[in-house]
N, C-alpha and C positions, 0 to 999 in steps of 0.2 A: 300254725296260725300266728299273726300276730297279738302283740299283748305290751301295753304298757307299763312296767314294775319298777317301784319304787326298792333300792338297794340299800339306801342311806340317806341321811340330810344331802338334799344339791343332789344326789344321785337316783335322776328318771330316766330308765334305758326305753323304747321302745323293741324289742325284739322279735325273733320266732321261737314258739315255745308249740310244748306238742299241746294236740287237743286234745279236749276232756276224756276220758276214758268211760269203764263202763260206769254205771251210774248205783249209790251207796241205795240203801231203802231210804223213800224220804225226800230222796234230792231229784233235781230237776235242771234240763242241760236247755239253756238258751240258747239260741240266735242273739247276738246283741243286736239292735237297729241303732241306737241314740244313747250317748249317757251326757250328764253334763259335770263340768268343772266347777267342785265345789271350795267356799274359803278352807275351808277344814283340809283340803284334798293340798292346798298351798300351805298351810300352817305346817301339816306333817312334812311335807320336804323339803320344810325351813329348817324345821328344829328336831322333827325324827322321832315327838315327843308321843306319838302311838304306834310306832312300828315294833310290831309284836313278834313280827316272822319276818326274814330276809332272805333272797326277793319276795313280794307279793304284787299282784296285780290290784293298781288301786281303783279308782271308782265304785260310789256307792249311789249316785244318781244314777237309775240303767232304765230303759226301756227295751223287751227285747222278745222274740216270738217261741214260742215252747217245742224244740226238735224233738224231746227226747225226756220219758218219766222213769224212775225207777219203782222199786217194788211199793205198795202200801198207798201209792202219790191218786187220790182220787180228789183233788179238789182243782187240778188245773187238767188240759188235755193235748196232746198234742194239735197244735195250730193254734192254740190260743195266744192273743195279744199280752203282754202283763205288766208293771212296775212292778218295781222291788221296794220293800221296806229296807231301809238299810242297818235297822238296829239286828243285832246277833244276840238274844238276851238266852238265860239259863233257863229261865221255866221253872227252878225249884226253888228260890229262893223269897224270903219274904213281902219284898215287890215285886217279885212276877205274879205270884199267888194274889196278891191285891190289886192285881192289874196294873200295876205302874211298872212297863216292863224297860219305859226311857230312865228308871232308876235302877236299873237290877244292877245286884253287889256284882256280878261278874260281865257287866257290857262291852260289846265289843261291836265294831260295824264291819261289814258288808266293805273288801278293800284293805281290810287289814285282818278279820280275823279268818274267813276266809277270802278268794280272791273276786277281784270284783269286774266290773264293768266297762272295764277301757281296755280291751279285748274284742276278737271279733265274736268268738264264745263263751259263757261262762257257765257254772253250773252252782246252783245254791238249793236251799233246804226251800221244798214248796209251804212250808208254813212263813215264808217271808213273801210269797207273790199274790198281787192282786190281779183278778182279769180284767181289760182297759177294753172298750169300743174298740171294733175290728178297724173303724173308717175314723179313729182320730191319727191324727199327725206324732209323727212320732219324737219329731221335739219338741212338741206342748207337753206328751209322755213323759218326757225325759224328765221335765219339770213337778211332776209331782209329790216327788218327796221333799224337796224346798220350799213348796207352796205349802206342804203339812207343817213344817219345821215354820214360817211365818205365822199358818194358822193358829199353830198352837202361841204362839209369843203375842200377839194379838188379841190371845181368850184371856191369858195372863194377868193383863191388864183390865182393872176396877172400873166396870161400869162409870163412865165418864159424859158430862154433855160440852159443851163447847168445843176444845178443841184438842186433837192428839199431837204430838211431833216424834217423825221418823228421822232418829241423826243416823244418818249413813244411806245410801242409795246401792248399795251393792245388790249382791241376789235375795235378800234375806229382808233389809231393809226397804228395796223393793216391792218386792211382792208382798210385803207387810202393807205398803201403801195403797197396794191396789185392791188389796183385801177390806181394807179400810174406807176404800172411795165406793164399795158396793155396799159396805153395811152399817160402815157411820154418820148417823143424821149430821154431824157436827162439819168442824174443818180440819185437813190432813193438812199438818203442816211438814217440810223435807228441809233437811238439813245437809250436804257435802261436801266438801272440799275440791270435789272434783264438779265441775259447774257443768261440762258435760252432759256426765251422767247423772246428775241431779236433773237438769233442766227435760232428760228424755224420759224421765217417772214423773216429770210434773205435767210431760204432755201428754203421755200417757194416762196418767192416774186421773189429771186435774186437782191435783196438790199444790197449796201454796208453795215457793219456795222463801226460805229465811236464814239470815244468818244467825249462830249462836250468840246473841246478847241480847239483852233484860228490854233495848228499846225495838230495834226488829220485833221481836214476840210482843211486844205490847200492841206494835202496831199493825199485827199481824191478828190479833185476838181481840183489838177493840181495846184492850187492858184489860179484858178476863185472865180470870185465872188460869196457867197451866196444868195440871191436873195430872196430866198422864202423858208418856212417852216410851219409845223404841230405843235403843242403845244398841245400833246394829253395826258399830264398827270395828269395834275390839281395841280401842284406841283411850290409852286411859286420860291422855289429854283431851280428849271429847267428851270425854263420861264426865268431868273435871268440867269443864264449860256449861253440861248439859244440865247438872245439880244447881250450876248455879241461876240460873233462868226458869228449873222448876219453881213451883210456889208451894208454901208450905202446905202439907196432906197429899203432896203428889207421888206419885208409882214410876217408876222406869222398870220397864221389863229389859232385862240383858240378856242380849242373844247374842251379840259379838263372842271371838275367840281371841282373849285380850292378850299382846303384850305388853309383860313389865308388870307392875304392883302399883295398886294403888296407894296414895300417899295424902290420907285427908282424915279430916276433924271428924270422928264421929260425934261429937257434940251436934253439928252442924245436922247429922240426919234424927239427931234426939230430940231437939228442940224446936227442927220444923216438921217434925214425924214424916221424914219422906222413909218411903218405902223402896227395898230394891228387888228385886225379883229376878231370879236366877231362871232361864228357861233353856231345856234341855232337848235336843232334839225335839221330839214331838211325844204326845203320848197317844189318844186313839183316831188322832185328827187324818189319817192317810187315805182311811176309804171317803172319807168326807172330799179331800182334798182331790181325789180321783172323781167324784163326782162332779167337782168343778170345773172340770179342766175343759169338758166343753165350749160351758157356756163363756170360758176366760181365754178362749185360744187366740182371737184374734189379739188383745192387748198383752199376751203371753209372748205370741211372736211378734210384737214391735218391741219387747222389750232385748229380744236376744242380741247379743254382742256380735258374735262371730260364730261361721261352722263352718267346723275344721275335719279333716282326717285324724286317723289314730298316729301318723305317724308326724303332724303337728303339734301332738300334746306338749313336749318337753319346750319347743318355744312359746306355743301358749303358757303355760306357767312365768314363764320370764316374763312375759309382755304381762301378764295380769297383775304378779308381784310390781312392775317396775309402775303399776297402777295407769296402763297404758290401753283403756278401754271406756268409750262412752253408754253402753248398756250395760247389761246385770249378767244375765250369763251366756258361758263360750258353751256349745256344743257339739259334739264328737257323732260325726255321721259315719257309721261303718260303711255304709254304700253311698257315695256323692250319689244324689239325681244327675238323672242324664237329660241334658241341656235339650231342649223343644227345636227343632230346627223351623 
């Protein structure tokens, strides 16, 4: 079968590898249908800075149909539909047992710790899959682990009225938005560099759009206070812009995967008491988030970029690095449709 494996920083082969064998107790052997390209999925083939094992097969977004269970496995069934969780947690350790398992001392995801989703099959432990609607689409599927991963950055942030702002339009800041335009009375404000893809979340969402500075937000908020915000680009020049336009008492939840270090006053966050908030994957927002995916499919698939085959991965990556995309995410169809005549 084919399988896309990350060997090194810069180094994404697409290959043939053999297929999954017999099946451990426990584990469960996919069909993949849909995975998508995540920033995380571009960070590590930048810098390599969670390759655990070489080769692996990456993807941890997957949607994909159940061929095959092994022994003990009674919670999925052959032909069932499912996502994947993509966290890999222990189970034994002080945050697993308190249920915070996107903290466990030993986490690893789905793509690195074992092989993941951008593959035509793959095989993981069934206490990571959920069962999806036989008759949803299976790149709104694909989408549910990113929609978790927004949900949860979204809870993050302090009960707020007026208005939110999401800097960054990516997959994360995205769907953050969209999540935001079904449950927040107030107003979603977007922030991007890429005008594109900002302008396709604001048609989508119905999010203001705004530049980062003190008079845009004012004029955007009336002169209410900003209160609360998203930090979804990983950009410490944006996080750096974005402090300065909050007002003091305000939260930023950070979801980006930052390069470089930041370089600023802490006095500046003591004395306006802003708050920063570190959010980590997700924590039990996934079946919530699989339960959404119906009624969010339609503005789910205007927001998709591009869908590609497996064996476009490796220039997808380049083209998404080179920041060469006006929607949020690229997705990986193991079988194109076949065209209506």
């Amino acid at each position: 079968m084919k399988a896309a494996r990350l060997y090194g920083p810069g180094d994404l082969r697409v290959e043939d590898v053999a297929t999954p064998g017999a099946l451990d107790a426990g584990w469960v052997k996919l069909r993949v249908d849909a995975a998508g390209i995540c920033g995380s999925d571009l960070h590590n083939f930048r810098t390599g800075q969670w390759i655990s094992r070489s080769p692996s097969t990456a993807g941890h977004e997957l949607t994909g149909t159940v061929t095959a269970i092994g022994a003990g496995v009674d919670s999925v069934a052959i032909g069932d539909r499912v996502v994947a969780d993509s966290r890999f947690w222990c189970g034994d350790c002080a945050q697993c047992h308190a249920g915070r398992r996107h903290l466990c001392a030993s986490l690893g995801f789905v793509g690195e710790i074992c092989d993941g989703g951008f593959a035509e099959q793959a095989v993981l432990p069934a206490r990571l899959l959920h069962i999806i609607d036989a008759a949803l689409d299976e790149r709104v599927a694909a989408m549910a682990e990113p929609l978790a991963v927004a949900l949860h950055a979204v809870r993050r942030l302090p009960k707020t009225a007026g208005s939110v702002l999401v800097v960054g339009c990516g997959p994360i800041g995205g769907l953050a938005a969209l999540l935001l335009s079904k449950t927040f009375a107030g107003t979603v404000l977007v922030a991007d560099r890429n005008q594109n893809r900002c302008a396709r979340v604001a048609r989508v969402t119905g999010a203001m759009i705004v530049d980062l500075n003190r008079d845009a937000i004012a004029a955007a908020t009336a002169n209410a206070s900003l209160l609360a915000a998203i930090e979804a680009t990983g950009s410490v020049t944006a996080l750096n812009q974005l402090l300065g336009v909050l007002d003091p008492g305000g939260t930023v939840a950070m979801v980006g995967i930052f390069h470089g270090r930041l370089d600023m006053d802490p006095n500046s966050l003591v004395e306006r008491e802003i708050g920063l908030l570190g959010c980590h994957a997700f924590a039990d927002e996934l079946p919530e988030a699989v339960r959404m995916l119906g009624e969010l499919s339609e503005p789910l698939l205007a927001l998709i970029d591009q869908e590609i085959s497996l064996d476009a991965i490796p220039a997808a990556y380049q083209r998404l690095l080179a920041g060469r995309s006006d929607g949020l995410k690229t997705i990986i169809r193991m079988r194109q449709p076949v065209e209506q005549s």
